[in-house]
C-alpha positions in Angstrom: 90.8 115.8 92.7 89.3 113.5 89.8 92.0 111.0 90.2 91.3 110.8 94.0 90.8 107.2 95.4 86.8 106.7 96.5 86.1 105.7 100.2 85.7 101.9 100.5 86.2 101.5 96.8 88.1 97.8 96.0 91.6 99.0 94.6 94.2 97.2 92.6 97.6 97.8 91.6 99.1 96.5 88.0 101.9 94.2 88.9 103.0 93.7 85.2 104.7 96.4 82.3 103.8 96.0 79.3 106.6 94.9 76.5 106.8 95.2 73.0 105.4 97.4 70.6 102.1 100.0 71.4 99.6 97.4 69.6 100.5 94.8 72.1 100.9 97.2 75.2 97.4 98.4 74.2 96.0 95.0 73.5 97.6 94.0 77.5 95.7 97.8 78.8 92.6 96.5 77.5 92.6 92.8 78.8 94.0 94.5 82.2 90.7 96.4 82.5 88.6 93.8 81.9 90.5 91.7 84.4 89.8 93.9 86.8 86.0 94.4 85.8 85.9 90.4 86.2 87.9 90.6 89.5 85.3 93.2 91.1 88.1 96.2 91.3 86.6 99.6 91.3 90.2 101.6 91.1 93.5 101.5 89.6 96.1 102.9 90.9 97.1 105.1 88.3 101.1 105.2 88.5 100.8 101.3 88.3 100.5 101.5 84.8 103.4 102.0 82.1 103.9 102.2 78.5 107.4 101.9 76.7 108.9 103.9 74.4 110.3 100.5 72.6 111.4 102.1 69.7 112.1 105.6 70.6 113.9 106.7 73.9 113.3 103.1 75.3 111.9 104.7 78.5 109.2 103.9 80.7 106.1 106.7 79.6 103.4 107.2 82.7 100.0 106.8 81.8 98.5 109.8 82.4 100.8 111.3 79.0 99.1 109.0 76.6 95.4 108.3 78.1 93.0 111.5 79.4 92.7 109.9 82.5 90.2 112.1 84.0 87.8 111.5 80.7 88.2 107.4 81.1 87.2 107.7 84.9 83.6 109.3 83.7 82.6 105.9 82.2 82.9 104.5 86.4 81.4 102.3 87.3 81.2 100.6 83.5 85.3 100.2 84.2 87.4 100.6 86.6 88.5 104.2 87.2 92.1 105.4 87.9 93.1 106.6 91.0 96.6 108.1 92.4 98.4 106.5 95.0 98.1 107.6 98.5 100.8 106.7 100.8 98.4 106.7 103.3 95.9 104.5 102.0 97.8 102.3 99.7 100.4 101.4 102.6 102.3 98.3 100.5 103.7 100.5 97.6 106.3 102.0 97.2 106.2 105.5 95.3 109.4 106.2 92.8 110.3 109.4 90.9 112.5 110.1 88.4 113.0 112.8 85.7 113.2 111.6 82.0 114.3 113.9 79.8 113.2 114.0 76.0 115.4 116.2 73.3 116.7 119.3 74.3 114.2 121.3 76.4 111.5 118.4 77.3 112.0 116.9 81.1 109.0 115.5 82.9 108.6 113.8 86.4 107.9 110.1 86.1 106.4 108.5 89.1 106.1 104.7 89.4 104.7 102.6 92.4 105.8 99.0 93.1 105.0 96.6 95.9 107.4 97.8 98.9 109.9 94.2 99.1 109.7 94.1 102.8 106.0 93.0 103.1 105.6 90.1 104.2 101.8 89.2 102.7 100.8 87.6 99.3 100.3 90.8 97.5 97.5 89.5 95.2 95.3 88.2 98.6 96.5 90.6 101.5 98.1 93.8 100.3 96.9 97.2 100.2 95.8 97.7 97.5 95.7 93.6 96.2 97.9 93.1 93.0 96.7 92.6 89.9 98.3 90.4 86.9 99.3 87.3 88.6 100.4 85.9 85.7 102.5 87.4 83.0 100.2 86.7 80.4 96.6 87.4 82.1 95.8 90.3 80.7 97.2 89.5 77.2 94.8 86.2 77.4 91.8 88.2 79.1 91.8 90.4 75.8 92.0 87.5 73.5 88.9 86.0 74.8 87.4 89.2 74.2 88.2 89.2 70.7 
């Protein structure tokens, strides 16, 4: 219920995954918040963001296992909040699923979303939600200026 989108709130979905090792990943989450703070976004979709295992199972780690997502959104409208995606809200992505499993006993359900390849519209001007990270290395830049 925390993570549900807000009713005329300005949403975005993050175009870009994050490479390389977790200092750099993070250093790209935190310019990719306040690229979106500068851009006026209120949400995020929330399965739009994705961390890499780089140098242990080399898989793609949702967001919600390595940020308390529901404890970042209490700081709206400071930052953006996250939100889920909602097929019927967030009509240009495209939800994935996939199980990843980790050792023996560990498997989890990893859901992604990506701009469905049949639209037709800019998806950083006319998409719903707009994309976010235009550039490969917007967010990396955004946090550098912070610094």
């Amino acid at each position: 219920e925390s993570l549900k989108g807000l009713p005329g709130a300005k949403t975005a979905s993050y175009t870009r995954i994050p490479l390389a090792g977790l200092c750099n990943q993070y250093q790209r989450f935190v310019g990719m918040s306040f690229l979106a703070t500068q851009e006026g976004y209120d949400e995020i979709i929330e399965e739009s963001i994705l961390w890499k295992d780089t140098y242990g199972t080399n898989e793609m780690i949702p967001h919600y296992m390595l940020w308390d997502v529901v404890h970042w959104n209490t700081f709206y409208p400071t930052i953006p909040r996250f939100a889920s995606f909602d097929s019927k809200v967030h009509t240009d992505l495209v939800l994935s699923t996939s199980e990843v499993k980790y050792g023996e006993d560990t498997v989890f359900i990893k859901k992604g979303v990506r701009f469905n390849p049949n639209i037709s519209v800019n998806i950083y001007e006319e998409a719903t939600p707009r994309g976010l990270g235009r550039n490969p290395n917007q967010a990396i830049n955004r946090f550098m200026q912070f610094e």
